[in-house]
C-alpha positions as CSV (number, residue, x, y, z in Angstrom):
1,X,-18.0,-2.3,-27.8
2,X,-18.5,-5.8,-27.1
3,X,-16.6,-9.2,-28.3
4,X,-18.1,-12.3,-29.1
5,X,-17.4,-15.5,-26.8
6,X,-16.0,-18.4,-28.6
7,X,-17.4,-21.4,-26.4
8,X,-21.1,-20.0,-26.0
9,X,-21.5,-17.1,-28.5
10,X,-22.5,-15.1,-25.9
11,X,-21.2,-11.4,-25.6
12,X,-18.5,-9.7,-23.4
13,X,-18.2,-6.1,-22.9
14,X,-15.6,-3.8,-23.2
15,X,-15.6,-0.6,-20.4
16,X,-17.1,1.5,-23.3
17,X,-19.5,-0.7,-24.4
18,X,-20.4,-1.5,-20.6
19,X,-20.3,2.6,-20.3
20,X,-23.0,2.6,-23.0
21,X,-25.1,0.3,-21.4
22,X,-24.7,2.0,-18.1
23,X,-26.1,5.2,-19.4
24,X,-29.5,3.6,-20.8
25,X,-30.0,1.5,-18.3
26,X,-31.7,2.0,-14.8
27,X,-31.0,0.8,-12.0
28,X,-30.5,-2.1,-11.1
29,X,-30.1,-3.6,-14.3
30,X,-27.6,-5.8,-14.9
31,X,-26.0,-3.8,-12.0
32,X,-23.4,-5.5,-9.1
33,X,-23.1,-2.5,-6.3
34,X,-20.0,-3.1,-4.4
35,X,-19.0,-1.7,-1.2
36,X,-16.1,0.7,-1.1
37,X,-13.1,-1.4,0.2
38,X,-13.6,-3.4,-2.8
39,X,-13.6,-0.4,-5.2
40,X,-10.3,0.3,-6.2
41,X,-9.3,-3.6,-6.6
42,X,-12.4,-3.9,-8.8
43,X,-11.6,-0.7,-10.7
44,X,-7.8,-2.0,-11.7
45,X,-9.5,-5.6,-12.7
46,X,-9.3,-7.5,-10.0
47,X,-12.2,-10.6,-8.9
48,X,-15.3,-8.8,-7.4
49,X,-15.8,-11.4,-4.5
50,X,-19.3,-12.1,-2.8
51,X,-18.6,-11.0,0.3
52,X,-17.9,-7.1,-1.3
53,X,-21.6,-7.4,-3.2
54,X,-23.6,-5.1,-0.9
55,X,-26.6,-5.3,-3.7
56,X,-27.5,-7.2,-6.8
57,X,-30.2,-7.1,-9.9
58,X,-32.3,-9.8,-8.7
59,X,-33.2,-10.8,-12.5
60,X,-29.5,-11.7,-13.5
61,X,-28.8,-15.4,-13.7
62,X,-25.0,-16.8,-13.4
63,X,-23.3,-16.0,-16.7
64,X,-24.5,-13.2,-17.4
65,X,-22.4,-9.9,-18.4
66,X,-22.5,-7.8,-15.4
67,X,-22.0,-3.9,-14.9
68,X,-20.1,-3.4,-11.0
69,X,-20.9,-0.3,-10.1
70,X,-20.2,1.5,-6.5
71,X,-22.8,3.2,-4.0
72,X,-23.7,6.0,-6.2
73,X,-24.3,4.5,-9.4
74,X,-20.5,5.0,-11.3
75,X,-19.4,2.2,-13.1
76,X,-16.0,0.9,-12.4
77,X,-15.6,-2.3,-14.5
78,X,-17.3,-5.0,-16.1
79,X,-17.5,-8.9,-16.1
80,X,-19.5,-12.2,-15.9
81,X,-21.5,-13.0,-12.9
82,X,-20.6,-16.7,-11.7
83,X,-23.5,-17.2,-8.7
84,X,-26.9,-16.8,-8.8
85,X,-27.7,-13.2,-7.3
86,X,-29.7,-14.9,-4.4
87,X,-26.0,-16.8,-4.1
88,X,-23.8,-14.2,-4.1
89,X,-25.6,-12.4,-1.3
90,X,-25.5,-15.3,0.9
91,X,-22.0,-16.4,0.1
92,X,-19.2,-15.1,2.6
93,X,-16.7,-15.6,0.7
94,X,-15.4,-17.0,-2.6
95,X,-15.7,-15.2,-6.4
96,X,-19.1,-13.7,-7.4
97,X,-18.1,-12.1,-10.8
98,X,-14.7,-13.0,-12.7
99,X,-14.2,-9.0,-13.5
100,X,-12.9,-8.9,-17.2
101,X,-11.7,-5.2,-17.2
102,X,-12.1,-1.9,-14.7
103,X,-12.0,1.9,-15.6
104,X,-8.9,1.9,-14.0
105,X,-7.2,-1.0,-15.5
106,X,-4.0,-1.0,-17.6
């Protein structure tokens, strides 16, 4: 479900742990919409990059485990947000979260 991080015992999710999460939360939490060219990049594992955010929880803070989710609420992977969400959505380009597994990733 989730793993333990070494350098600041904070936790990182696996997909089924972020599933679980997912479920009973709603929306936004700890949510990271991204628009649809970014989907199946994010989904295999790939960076989620702030120019691909289209809408943020506004209560996250950089660091935190994030769930990225597309335009109608489906989770495709999960990671840790490195900008502030106010960041992120006036960033044009560079990394927003550092995606740590997709539902599509191998």
């Amino acid at each position: 479900m989730a793993t333990v991080r070494a350098k600041d015992g904070m936790f990182t999710l696996s997909i089924e742990g972020a599933s679980l999460i997912h479920s009973h939360l709603p929306t936004p939490g700890y949510r990271v919409m991204m628009c649809d060219d970014a989907i199946p990049f994010v989904s295999k594992g790939k960076t989620a990059f702030a120019k691909h955010v289209e809408n943020i929880d506004p209560d996250l803070r950089a660091g935190d485990e994030v769930l990225l989710v597309d335009k109608q609420d489906n989770l495709i992977a999960t990671g840790q947000l490195l900008l502030a969400p106010e960041e992120v959505l006036a960033m044009q380009n560079g990394p927003a979260v550092d995606v740590r597994v997709g539902v599509d990733s191998s």
